[in-house]
C-alpha positions in Angstrom: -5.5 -34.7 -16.5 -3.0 -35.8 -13.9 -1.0 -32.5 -15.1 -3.7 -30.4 -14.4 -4.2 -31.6 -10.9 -0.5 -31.2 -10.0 -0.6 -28.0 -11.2 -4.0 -27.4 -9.1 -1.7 -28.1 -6.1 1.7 -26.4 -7.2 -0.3 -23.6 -7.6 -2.9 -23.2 -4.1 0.8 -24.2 -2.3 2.2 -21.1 -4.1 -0.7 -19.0 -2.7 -0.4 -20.2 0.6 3.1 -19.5 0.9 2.7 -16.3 -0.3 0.2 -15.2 1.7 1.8 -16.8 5.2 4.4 -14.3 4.2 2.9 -11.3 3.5 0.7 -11.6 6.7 3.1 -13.1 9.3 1.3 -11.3 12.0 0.6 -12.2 15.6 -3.1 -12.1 16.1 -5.1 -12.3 19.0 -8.8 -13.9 19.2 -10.4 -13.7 22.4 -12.2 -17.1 23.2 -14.7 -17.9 25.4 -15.0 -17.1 29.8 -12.2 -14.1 29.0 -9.4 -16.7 27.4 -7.7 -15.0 24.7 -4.8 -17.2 22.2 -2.5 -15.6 20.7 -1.6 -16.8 17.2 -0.1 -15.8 14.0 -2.8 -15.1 10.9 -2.2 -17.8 8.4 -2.8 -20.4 11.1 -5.8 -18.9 12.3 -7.1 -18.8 8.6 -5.8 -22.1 7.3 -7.3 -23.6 10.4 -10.6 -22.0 10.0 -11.0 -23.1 6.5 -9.9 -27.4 7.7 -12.4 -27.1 10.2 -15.1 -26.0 8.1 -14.1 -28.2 4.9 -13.0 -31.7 6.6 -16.3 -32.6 8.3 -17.9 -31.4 4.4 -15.8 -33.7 2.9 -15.9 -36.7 4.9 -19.5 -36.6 4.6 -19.0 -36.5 1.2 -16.7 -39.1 0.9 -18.9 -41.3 3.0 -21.5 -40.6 1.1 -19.6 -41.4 -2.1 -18.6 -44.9 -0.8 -22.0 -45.6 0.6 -23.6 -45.2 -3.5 -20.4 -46.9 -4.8 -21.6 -49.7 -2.7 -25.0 -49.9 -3.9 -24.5 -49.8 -7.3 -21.7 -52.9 -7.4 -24.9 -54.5 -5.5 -27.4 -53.4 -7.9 -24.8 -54.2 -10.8 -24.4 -57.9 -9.6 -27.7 -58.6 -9.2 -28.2 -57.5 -12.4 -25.6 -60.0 -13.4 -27.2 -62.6 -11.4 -30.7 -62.0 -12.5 -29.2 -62.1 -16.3 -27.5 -65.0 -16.0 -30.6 -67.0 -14.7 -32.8 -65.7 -17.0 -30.3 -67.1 -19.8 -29.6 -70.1 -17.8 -32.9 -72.2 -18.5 -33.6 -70.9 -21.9 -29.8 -72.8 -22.8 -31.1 -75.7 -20.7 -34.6 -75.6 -22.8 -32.6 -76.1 -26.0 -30.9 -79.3 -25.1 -34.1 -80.3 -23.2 -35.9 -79.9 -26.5 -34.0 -82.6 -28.1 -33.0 -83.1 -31.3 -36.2 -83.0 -33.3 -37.3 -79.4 -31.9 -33.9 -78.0 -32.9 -33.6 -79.6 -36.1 -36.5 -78.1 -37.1 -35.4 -74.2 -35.6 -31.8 -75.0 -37.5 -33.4 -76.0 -41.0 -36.0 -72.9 -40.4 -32.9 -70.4 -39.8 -31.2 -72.1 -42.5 -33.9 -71.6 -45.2 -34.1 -68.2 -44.2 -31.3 -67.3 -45.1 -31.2 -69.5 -48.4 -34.2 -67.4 -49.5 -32.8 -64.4 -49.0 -29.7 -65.3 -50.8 -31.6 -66.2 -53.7 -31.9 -64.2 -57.1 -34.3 -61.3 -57.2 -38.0 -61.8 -58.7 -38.6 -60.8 -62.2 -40.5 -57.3 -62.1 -42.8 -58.6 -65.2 -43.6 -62.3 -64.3 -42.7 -62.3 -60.3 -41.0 -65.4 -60.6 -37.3 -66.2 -59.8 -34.8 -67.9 -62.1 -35.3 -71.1 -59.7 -38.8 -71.3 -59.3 -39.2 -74.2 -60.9 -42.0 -72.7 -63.3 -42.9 -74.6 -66.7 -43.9 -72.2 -69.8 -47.4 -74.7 -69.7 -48.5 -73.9 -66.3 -47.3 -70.3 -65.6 -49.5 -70.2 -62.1 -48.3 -72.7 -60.4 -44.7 -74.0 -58.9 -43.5 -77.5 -58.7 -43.1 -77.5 -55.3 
């Protein structure tokens, strides 16, 4: 990308050289109250064009900076806002004490124990570790 934007530049400096050749010409622009200045063409053109693009583009730049601004604000409230909403839930956990969490770990755990486990028989929907006797088909030891 870099390339591209020398080559932006190599290139509009090609044209302006080029043209301040060709037209080398003394011009003359009458002014206000009967003042006339003399100058060549390219300067009158070039300085045409700066005085209508610069106050464009500082505006724009300005304008730029002014959003850039707002959204590192907006972005580190966001952060802010994140990490205190985070904050007391991590504070609730060790408030809860061991009991509470015990309980949520051995929960998590046997979640994922039963899932783990062997798939159900399609004919008799038990699993291999269900503890079922041949006696008492409907019901499970635990």
């Amino acid at each position: 990308m870099q390339f591209l934007k020398t080559l932006f530049w190599v290139a509009l400096a090609v044209v302006l050289v080029v043209f301040a050749a060709n037209n080398w010409e003394p011009v003359s622009v009458g002014l206000w109250g009967g003042l006339r200045m003399d100058t060549k063409l390219p300067v009158l053109v070039i300085s045409a064009f700066l005085i209508g693009f610069l106050p464009l583009y500082l505006v724009y730049r300005t304008m730029l900076w002014r959003l850039r601004r707002r959204v590192a604000s907006l972005e580190a409230s966001q952060r802010s806002a994140t990490a205190s909403a985070t904050a007391p839930k991590a504070a609730d956990a060790s408030a809860m004490g061991g009991g509470a969490r015990d309980r949520a770990d051995q929960r998590a755990h046997d979640a994922r124990a039963y899932e783990d486990r062997a798939p159900a028989d399609p004919v008799t929907g038990t699993r291999p570790d269900d503890g079922l006797s041949s006696s008492n088909p409907g019901r499970s030891s635990r």
